[in-house]
C-alpha positions in Angstrom: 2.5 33.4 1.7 5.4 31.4 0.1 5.8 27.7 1.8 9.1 25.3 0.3 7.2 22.1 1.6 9.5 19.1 0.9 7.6 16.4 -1.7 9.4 12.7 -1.5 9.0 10.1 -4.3 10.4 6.8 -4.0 10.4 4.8 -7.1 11.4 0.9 -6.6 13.0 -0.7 -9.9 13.5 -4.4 -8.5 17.0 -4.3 -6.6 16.7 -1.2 -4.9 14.9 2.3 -4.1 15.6 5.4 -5.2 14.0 8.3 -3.6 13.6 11.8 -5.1 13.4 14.9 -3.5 11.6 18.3 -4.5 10.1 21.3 -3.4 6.6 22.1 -3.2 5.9 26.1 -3.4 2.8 27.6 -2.6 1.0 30.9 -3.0 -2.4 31.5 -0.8 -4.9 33.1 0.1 -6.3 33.7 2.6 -9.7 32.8 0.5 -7.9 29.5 0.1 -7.5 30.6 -3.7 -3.8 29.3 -4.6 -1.0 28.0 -6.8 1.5 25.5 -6.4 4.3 25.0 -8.4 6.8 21.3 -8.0 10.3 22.5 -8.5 12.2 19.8 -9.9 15.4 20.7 -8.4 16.7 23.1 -5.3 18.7 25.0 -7.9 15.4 25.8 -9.7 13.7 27.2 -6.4 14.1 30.9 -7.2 12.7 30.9 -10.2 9.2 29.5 -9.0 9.2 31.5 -5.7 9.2 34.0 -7.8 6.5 33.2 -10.3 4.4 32.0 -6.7 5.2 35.7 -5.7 3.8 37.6 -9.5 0.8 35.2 -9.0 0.4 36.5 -5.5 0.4 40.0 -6.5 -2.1 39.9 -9.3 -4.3 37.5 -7.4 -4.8 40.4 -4.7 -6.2 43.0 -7.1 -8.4 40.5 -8.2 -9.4 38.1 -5.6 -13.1 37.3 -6.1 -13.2 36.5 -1.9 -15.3 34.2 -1.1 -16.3 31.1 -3.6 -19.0 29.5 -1.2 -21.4 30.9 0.6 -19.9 28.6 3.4 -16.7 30.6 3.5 -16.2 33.7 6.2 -15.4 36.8 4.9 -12.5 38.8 6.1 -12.2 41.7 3.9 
């Protein structure tokens, strides 16, 4: 599952504010294994979308499942 999640960081330099926007993309599963990539700029959102997306596909041939012995299994 690929989420853009927006990421804010406001940076004060004495006489004002200046806020900066990204993206936050995210790969998951349903294991609550993941990867996240911050993408600098909207432009660049493509790009790591699509790396979130190869991760995705290798990660499900080789999903361990469950890390804990807390965690439900679903497979």
């Amino acid at each position: 599952m690929l989420i853009p999640i927006p990421a804010t960081t406001a940076v004060h330099d004495g006489n004002g504010t200046a806020v900066e926007i990204a993206l936050l993309t995210v790969a998951q599963c349903p294991y609550g294994h993941n990867i996240a990539f911050t993408v600098p700029d909207y432009e660049d959102l493509d790009y790591f979308q699509q790396k979130a997306t190869a991760w995705a596909g290798a990660h499900a041939s080789t999903c361990p499942g469950p890390t804990s012995s807390t965690a439900k299994s679903g497979r």
